[in-house]
C-alpha distance (Angstrom), angle and dihedral (degrees) to the residues before:
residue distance angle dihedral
X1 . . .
X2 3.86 . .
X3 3.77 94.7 .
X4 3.22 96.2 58.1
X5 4.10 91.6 46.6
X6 3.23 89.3 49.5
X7 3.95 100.3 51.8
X8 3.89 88.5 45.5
X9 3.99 84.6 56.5
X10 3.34 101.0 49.6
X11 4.11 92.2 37.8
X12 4.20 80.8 56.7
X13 3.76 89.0 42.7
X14 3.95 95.1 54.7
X15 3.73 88.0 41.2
X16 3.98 95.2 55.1
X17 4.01 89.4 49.2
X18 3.47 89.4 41.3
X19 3.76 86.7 56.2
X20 3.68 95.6 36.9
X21 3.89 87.5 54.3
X22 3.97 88.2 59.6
X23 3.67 89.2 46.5
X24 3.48 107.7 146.8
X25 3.55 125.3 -138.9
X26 3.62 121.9 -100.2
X27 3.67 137.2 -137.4
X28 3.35 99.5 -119.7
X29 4.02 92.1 50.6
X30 4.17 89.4 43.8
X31 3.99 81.9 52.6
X32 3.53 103.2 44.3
X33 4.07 84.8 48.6
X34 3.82 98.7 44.4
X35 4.41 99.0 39.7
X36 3.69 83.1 44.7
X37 3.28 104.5 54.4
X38 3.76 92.8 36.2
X39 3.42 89.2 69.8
X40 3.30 101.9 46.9
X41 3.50 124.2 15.0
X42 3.81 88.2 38.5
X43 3.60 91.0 49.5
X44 4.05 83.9 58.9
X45 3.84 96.7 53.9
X46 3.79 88.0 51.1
X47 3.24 90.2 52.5
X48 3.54 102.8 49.2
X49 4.71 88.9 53.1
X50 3.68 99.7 33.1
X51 3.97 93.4 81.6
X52 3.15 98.9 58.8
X53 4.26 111.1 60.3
X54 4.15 91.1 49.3
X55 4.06 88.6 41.2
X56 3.49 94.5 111.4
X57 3.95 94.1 44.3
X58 3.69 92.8 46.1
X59 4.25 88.6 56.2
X60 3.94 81.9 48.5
X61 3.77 98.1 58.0
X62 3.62 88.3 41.2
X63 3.69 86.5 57.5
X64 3.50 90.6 43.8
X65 3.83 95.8 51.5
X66 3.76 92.3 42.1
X67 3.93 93.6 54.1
X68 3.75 91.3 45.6
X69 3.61 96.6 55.5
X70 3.34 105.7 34.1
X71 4.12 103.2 24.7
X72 3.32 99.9 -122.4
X73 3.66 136.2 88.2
X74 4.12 110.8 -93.9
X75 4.26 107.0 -100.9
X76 3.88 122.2 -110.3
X77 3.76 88.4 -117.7
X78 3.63 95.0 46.2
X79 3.57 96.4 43.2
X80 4.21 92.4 56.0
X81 3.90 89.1 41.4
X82 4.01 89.4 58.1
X83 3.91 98.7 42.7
X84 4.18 85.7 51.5
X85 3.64 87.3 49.7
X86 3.63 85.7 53.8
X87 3.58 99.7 41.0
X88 3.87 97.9 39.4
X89 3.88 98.2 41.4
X90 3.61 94.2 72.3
X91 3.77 83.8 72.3
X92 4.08 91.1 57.9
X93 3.40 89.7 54.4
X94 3.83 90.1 56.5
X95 3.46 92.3 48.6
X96 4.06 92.0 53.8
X97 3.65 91.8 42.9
X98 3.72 93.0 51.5
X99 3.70 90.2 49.4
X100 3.83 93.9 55.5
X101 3.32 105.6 38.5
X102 3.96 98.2 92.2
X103 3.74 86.1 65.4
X104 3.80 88.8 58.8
X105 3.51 95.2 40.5
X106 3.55 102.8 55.8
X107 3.79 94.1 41.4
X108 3.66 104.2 38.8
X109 4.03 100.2 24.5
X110 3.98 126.6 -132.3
X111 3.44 100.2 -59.0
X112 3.86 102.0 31.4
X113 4.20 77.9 54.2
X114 4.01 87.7 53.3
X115 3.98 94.1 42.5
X116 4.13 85.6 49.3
X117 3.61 88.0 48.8
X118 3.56 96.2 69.1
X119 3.20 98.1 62.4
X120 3.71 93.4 74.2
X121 3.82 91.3 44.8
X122 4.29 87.4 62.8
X123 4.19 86.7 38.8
X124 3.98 88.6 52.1
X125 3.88 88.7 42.6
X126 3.82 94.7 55.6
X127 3.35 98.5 46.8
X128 3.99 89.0 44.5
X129 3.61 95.7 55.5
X130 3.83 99.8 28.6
X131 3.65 91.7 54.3
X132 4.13 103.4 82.6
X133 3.57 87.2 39.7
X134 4.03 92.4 54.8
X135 4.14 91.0 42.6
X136 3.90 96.6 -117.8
X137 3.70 129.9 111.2
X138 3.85 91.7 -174.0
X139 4.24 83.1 83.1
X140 3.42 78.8 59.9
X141 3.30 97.6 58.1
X142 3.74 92.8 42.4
X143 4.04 90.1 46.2
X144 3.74 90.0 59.1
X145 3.94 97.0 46.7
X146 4.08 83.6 50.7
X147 3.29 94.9 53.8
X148 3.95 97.8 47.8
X149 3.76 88.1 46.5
X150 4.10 79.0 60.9
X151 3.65 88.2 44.2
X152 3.71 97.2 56.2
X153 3.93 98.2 47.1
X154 3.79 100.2 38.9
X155 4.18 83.9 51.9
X156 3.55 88.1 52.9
X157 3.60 110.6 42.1
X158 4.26 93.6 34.0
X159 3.75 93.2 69.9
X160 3.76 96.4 46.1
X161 3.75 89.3 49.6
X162 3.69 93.4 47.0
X163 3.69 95.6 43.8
X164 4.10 90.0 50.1
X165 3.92 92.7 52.4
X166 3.48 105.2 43.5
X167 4.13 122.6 78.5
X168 3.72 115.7 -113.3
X169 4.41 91.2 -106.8
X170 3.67 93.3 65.8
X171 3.78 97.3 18.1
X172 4.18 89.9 118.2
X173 3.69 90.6 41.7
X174 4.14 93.6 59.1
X175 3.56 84.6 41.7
X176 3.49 95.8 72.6
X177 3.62 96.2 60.4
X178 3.66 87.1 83.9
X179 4.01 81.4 60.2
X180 3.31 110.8 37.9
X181 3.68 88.9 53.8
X182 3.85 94.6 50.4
X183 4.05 86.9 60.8
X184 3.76 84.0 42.1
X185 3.64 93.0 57.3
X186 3.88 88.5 38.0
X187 4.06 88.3 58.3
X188 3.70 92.4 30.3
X189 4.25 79.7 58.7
X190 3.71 94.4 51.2
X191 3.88 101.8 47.6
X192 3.42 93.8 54.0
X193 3.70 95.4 46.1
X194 3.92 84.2 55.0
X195 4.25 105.7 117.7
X196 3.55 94.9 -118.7
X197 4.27 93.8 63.3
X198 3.51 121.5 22.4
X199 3.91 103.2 -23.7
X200 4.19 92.4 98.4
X201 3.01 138.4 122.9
X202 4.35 93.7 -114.3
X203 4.08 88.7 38.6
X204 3.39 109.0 42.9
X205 4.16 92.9 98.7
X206 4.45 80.5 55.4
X207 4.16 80.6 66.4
X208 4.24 85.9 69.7
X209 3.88 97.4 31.4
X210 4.31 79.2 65.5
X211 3.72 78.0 64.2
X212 3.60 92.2 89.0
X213 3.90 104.4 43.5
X214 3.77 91.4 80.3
X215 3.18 97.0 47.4
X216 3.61 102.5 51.0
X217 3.99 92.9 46.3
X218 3.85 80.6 48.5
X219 4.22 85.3 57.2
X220 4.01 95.9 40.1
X221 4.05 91.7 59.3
X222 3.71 112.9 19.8
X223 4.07 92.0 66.3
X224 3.60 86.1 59.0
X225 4.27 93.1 62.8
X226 3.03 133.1 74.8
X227 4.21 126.4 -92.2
X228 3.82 121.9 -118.5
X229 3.59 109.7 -61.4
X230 3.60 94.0 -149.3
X231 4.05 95.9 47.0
X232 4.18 79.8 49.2
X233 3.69 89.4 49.5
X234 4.18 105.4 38.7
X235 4.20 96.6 26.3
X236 3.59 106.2 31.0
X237 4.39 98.8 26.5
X238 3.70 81.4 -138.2
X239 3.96 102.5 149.1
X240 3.30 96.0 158.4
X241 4.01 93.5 56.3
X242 4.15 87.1 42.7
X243 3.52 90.9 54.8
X244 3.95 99.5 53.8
X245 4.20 85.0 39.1
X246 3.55 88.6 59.8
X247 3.60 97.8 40.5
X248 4.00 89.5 51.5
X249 3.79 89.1 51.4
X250 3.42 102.6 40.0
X251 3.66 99.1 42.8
X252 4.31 94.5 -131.6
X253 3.49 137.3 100.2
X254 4.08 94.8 -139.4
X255 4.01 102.5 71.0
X256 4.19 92.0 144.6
X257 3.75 86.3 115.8
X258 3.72 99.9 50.0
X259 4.18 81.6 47.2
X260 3.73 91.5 50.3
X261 3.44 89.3 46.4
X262 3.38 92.5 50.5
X263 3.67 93.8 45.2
X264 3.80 97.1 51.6
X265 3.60 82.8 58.9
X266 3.42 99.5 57.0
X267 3.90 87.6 51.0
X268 3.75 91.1 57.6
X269 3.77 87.9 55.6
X270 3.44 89.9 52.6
X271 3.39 94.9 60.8
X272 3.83 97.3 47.2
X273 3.44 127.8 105.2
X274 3.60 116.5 -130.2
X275 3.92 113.2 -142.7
X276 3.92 139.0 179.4
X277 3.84 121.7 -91.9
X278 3.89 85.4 -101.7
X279 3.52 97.8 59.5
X280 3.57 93.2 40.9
X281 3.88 85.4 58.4
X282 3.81 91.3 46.9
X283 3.56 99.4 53.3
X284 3.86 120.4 92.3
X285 3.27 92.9 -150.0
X286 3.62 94.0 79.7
X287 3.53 103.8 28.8
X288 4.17 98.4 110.4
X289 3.89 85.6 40.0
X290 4.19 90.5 57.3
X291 3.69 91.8 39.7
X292 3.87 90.0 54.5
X293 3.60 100.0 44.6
X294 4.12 93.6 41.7
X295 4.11 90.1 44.7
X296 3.53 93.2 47.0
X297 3.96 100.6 44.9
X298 3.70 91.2 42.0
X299 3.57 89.7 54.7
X300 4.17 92.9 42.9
X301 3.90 92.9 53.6
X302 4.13 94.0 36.3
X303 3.95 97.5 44.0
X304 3.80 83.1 99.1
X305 3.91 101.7 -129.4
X306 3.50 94.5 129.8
X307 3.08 94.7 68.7
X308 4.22 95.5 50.1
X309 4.38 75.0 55.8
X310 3.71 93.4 52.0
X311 3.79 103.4 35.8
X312 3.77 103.4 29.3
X313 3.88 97.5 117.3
X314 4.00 84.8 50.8
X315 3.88 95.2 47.3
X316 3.77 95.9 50.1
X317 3.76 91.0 38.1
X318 4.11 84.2 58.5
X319 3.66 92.4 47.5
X320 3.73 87.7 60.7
X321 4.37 108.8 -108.4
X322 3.49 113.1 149.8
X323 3.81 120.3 -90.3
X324 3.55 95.0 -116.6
X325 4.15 99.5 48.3
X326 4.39 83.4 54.3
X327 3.43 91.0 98.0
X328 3.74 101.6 51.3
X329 3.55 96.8 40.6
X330 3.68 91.9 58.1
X331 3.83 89.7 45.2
X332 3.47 90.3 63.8
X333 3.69 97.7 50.6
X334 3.83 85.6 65.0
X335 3.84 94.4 50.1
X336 4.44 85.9 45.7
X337 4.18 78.2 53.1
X338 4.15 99.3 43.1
X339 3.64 89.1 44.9
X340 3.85 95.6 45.6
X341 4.10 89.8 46.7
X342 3.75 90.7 47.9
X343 4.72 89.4 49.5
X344 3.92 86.7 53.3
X345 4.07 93.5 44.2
X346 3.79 77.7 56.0
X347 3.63 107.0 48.6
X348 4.02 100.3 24.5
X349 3.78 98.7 104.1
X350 3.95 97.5 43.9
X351 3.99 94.0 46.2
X352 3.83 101.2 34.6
X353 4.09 134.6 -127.0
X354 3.85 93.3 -93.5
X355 4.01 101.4 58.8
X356 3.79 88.4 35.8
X357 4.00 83.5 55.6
X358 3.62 101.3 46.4
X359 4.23 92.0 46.2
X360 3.44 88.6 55.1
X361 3.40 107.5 47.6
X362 3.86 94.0 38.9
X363 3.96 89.5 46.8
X364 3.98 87.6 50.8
X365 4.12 91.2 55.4
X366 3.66 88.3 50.5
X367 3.50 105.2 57.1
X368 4.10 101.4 31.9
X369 3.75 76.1 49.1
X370 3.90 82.4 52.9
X371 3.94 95.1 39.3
X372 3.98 88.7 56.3
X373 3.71 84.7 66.5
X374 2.97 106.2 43.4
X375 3.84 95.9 56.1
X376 3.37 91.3 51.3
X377 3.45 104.5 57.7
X378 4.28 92.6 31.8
X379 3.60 91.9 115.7
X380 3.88 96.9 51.7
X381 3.97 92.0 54.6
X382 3.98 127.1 43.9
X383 3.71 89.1 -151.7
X384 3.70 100.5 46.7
X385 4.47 93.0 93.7
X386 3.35 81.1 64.5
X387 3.52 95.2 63.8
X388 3.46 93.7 37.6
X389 3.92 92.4 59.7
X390 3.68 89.0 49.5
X391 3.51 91.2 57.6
X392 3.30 95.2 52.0
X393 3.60 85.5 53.6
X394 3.21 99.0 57.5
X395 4.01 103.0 42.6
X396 4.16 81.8 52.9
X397 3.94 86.8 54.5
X398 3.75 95.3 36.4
X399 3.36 91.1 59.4
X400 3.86 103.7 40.3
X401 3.73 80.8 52.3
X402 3.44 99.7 58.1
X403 3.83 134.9 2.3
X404 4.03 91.8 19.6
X405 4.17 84.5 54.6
X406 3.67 96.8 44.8
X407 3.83 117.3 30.1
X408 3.63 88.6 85.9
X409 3.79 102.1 44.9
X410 3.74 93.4 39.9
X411 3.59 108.2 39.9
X412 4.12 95.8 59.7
X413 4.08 91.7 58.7
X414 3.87 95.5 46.9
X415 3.97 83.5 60.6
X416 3.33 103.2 32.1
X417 3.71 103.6 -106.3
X418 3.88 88.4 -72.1
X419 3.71 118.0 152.5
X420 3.27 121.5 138.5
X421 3.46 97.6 44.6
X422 4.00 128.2 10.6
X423 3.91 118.3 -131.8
X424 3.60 130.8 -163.1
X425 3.86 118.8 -151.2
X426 3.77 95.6 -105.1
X427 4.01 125.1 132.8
X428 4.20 113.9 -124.4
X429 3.21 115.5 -89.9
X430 4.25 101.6 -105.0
C-alpha cells in the first residue's frame, strides 16, 4: 500500500515542478519589473546621453550668466572646469545615494525606497529646467547631484526588489529589466536631443523637465503592487502579506514553497555571525568571493564607457564626421547598445553570467585598444573615422553584452544576496 502512495506522490511532485518550471510570467510580475525599472533604471540611462546634444548650449548660458553677473565674458579655463563639474557630479550624487540607501531600505522596504526615490527625480527636474529661466547655472550643478543621488539608490534597491519577486526559472530574465531600460533611457536620451525635437537652442532646458514623466508614471502604478515578499516575510514577519505578494506575482494560490523557501532562509541568517569589514577580509573563507566581487566592480566602473556616454559628440567630432551627421551617429550607438542589451536578455540563462563576463570585458580591451589607434593615426588615412566609429560601436555593444548585462545578476549570488550587513559562516558564540 505505501509503494504505491508513495509513487503517486512523487509522480504529483515531478508534475507540480514540472509545471512550476513552465510557469508563465504574470502581469503583475511583468509590471512590477517594467514600472520599476522605468523609473529608475531608465531614468539612469537618460541621464547618462542627455548631456551631451545641449552641451554646447549649456557652455553658452554659462557664458551668458557669467558675463551678466560679473561683466565679463566667462574664461576658457573656467568655462571647462564648470561643464566637468556638471558632467562629473552626477557621479557624486551616485556615490551619496548608494551610501544611504540601506537606511531607506530597511525602514521603508524595496518599493517604498523606489516610490521615495522619485521624489528626487521631480526635485532634480525642477531645478534642471528652471535653471536658464532663473539665470544660474549653480541649479545646474545642484540638479545633476540630485539626480545621481536618485541614480545611486534606485540602482541599488531595483535589483534587490526584482531579484526578490521573480521565481528562480526566469529570475535572470526579469533581471534584465533593470538593463534593458538603462539602454532605453540611453536611446530615449539621444532621440530627444536630436535638433529637430528638443535638441535647440530655446528647448534644450525641455530635455530635464522629461525628468519627471518617468517618475510620476513610476508613482501612478507601483503603489498599486505588491512589496517584496521576502522583505514582508524576514523584516516585517508579515506572512500573511508575503503570502498574498507571492500569490499576486506568481499568479497561484499554492506559494508554501516559495514561503518555506523563504523561511529556511531566514533560519540560515539566524545562525550567521555578523562580523566587521576586517574580519570579513581576514577570513579565508571568503577570499575568492571578495576577489570576484572587487575585480569585477572595479573593472564595471573603470571600463571607461562613461565616458564614450558623456563625450561622444567630442570623440566623433575629433575623428573628423561632419558637424551636422553628430547627432545621428550618436543615435545609433544607443540603438547598437538597446539591441545588444535586449541579445544577452535573450541568451543569458542558456550561456551563463561567467562566459558572458569574460567576452565582454576581453572584447572591450580589444577594440579601445583598437580605437587608440585609430585616433592616432586619423589624420594620415581618410578612412580611418570610419574605423574609429566602429570601434566605438563595438566597445558600446561589448559591454551591453556582457559586464553591463551581468554585474547586477551575478554579483548578488557570489555573496549571497547580503547587503545590508555581511555574514561570515560562523556559529554564535553559546
Amino acid at each position: 500500500m505505501d509503494a504505491p502512495e508513495d509513487s503517486q506522490a512523487d509522480h504529483k511532485m515531478s508534475s507540480s515542478e514540472k509545471s512550476a518550471g513552465k510557469q508563465p510570467l504574470t502581469a503583475c510580475l511583468f509590471s512590477a519589473a517594467f514600472f520599476g525599472a522605468l523609473g529608475s533604471s531608465f531614468l539612469y540611462g537618460y541621464n547618462l546621453s542627455v548631456v551631451n546634444a545641449p552641451a554646447l548650449y549649456i557652455k553658452a548660458f554659462y557664458n551668458k550668466t557669467w558675463t551678466e553677473r560679473y561683466g565679463v565674458p566667462l574664461p576658457a579655463e573656467t568655462a571647462t572646469l564648470l561643464w566637468s563639474i556638471t558632467v562629473s557630479i552626477f557621479a557624486i550624487g551616485g556615490l551619496l545615494g548608494a551610501l544611504s540607501v540601506s537606511l531607506f531600505i530597511k525602514a521603508l522596504g524595496r518599493k517604498g525606497t523606489l516610490l521615495l526615490n522619485n521624489s528626487f527625480a521631480v526635485t532634480a527636474a525642477l531645478l534642471l529646467s528652471l535653471g536658464e529661466m532663473s539665470r544660474s547655472f549653480e541649479m545646474l550643478i545642484i540638479g545633476r547631484i540630485v539626480i545621481g543621488v536618485n541614480s545611486g539608490i534606485a540602482l541599488s534597491a531595483l535589483p534587490m526588489y526584482l531579484g526578490e519577486i521573480s521565481p528562480r526559472h526566469i529570475r535572470g530574465f526579469i533581471g534584465q529589466f533593470n538593463s534593458i531600460l538603462i539602454c532605453l533611457g540611453v536611446f530615449t536620451g539621444q532621440v530627444l536631443g536630436l535638433p529637430q525635437l528638443l535638441g535647440q537652442e530655446s528647448r534644450w532646458n525641455y530635455l530635464f523637465s522629461f525628468l519627471a514623466f518617468p517618475a510620476v508614471l513610476q508613482l501612478c502604478v507601483l503603489p498599486f503592487l505588491p512589496e517584496s515578499p521576502r522583505y514582508l516575510l524576514m523584516e516585517k514577519k508579515d506572512e500573511a502579506g508575503a503570502e498574498k505578494a507571492f500569490q499576486r506575482f506568481l499568479g497561484k494560490k499554492d506559494v508554501s514553497q516559495e514561503l518555506e523557501e523563504v523561511h529556511a532562509e531566514a533560519r540560515a541568517q539566524d545562525n550567521l555571525h555578523a562580523v566587521s569589514v576586517l574580519q570579513l577580509l581576514r577570513s579565508p573563507a571568503v577570499h575568492w568571493q571578495l576577489i570576484t566581487i572587487i575585480i569585477t566592480m572595479a573593472c564595471y566602473q573603470l571600463c571607461g564607457l562613461n565616458a564614450i556616454w558623456y563625450y561622444t559628440n567630442g570623440i566623433l567630432r575629433a575623428a573628423g564626421f561632419a558637424e551636422n551627421l553628430l547627432p545621428y551617429v550618436t543615435l545609433s550607438t544607443g540603438a547598437v547598445e538597446t539591441l545588444a542589451a535586449i541579445v544577452s536578455g535573450l541568451v543569458i540563462e542558456r550561456v551563463g553570467r561567467r562566459p558572458l563576463l569574460i567576452f565582454g570585458f576581453s572584447s572591450m580591451a580589444v577594440f579601445f585598444s583598437l580605437l587608440t589607434v585609430f585616433l592616432n593615426f586619423q589624420d594620415s588615412v581618410s578612412w580611418m573615422p570610419y574605423l574609429s566609429y566602429v570601434c566605438i560601436l563595438a566597445v558600446i555593444a561589448a559591454f551591453c553584452s556582457g559586464p553591463g548585462e551581468v554585474a547586477d545578476l551575478c554579483l548578488p549570488g557570489v555573496c549571497g544576496g547580503l547587503h545590508l550587513r555581511i555574514h561570515l559562516p560562523l556559529r554564535r558564540p553559546p
